[in-house]
N, C-alpha and C positions, 0 to 999 in steps of 0.2 A: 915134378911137382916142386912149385919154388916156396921156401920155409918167409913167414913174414915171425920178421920179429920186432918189436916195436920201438920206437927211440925213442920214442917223446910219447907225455901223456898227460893230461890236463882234468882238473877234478871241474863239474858244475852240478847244479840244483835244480829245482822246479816245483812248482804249484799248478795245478788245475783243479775248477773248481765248474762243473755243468751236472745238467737233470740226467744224462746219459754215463756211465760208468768208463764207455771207450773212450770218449768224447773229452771226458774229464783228463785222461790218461796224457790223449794227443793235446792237451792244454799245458799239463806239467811239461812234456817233452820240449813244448812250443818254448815257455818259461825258461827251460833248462837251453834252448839253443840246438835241439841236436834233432828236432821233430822230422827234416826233410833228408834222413838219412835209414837206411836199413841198418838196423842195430840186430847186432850177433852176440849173445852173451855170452862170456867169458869167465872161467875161475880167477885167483886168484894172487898170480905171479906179475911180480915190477919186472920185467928184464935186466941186467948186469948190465949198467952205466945208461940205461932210458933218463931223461932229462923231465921232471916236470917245469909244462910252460904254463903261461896265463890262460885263462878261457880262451881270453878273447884272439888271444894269438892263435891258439887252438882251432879254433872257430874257422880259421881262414884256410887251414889244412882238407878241409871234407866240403863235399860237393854235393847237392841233390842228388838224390837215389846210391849212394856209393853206398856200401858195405861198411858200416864201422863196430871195430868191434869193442866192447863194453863188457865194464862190472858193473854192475846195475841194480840199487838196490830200489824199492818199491811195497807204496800201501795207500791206501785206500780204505774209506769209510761214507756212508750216506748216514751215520748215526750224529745228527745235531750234536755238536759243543765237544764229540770225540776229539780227545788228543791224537796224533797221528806222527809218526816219523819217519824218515827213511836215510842212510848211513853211510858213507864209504870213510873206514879207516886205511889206513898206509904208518907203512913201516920200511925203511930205509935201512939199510945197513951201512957202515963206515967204510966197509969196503966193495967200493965199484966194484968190482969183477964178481959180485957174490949177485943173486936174486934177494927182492924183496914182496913185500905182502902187500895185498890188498883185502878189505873183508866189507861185508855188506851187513846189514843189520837193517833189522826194520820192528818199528813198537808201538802197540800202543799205552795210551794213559803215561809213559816217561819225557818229559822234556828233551827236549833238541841238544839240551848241552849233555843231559847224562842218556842220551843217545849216543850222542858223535863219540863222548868220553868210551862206550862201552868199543865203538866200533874200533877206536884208535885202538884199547886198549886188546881187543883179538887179534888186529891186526900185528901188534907189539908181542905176544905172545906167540904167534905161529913163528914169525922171523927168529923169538929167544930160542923155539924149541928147536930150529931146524940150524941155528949157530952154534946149539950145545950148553946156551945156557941153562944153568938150573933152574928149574920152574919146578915150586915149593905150593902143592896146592891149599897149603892151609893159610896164606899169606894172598890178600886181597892182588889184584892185578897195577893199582898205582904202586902200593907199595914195592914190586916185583919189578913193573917197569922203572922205579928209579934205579932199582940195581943194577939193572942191564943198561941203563942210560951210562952207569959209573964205569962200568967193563968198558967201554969205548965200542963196542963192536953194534951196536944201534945209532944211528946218528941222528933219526929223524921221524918224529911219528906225527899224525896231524891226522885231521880228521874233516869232511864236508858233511854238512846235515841238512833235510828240510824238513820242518814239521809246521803242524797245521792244523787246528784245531777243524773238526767237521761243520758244513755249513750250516747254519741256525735253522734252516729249511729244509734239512735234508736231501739237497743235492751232494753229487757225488766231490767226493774233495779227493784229491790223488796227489801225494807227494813223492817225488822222486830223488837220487843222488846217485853220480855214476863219473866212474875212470874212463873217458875217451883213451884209446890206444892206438897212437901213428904210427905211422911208417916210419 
């Protein structure tokens, strides 16, 4: 059995918006670039020294019907003027040889930015707890992640969001956010 582990990895987004709920789905995927692929979903490890690249470089890596595999977060609403989101944080560590985070989040009724804000900031937390830094839970998570930015042992947190308010007509709205992971 041969081990795949992954080098590169590219974040992308998506919107779909139809009367059908799958429909809506294979719309955001379409959106998001990754619809003509078997998607296998995955927890939540970067691999030791994987490269993020652009989408669209990304893009040129996977082929109709391949196997890709994904963090993949995802939501959905047919409720008129619903807020909706969906999440990929990352979190980086300073040192290539070590793994890093990924985290998915998904909401509704919070905005895209203290979305993504939430997912960066889980993603910033798992990598603090698994490098040994202190995590103080009476202490919000921005405040927390600046410390561990100051330790030098985090280098890099960021976050991809879609959100989408639900269609005015009660079609199905489906927003998506997801880690492609290459070979």
């Amino acid at each position: 059995m041969s081990t795949f582990i992954p080098t590169k990895f590219f974040l992308t987004k998506g919107v779909g918006v139809h009367k059908d709920k799958l429909s809506s789905f294979e719309l955001a995927l379409r959106d998001a670039g990754i619809q003509h692929c078997n998607l296998v979903s995955v927890s939540s490890i970067i691999p030791p020294k994987a490269k993020q690249i652009p989408k669209k470089e990304g893009l040129n890596y996977i082929k109709p019907g391949q196997i890709i595999y994904v963090v993949i977060s995802r939501n959905e609403t047919n409720e008129p003027n619903r807020l909706i989101s969906a999440s990929i944080g990352l979190a980086i560590p300073q040192d290539k040889n070590m793994y890093g985070y990924l985290s998915e989040f998904h909401s509704y009724g919070m905005t895209g930015e203290k979305s993504g804000d939430y997912a960066e900031d889980l993603a910033a937390y798992m990598l603090a707890s698994t490098l040994g830094l202190e995590i103080d839970p009476d202490k919000g998570y921005d405040e927390q992640k600046e410390l561990w930015r100051i330790s030098g042992k985090i280098v890099k947190t960021s976050n991809i969001t879609q959100s989408m308010e639900g269609d005015k007509n009660g079609k199905w709205t489906t927003v998506v956010a997801a880690a492609v992971l290459l070979p």
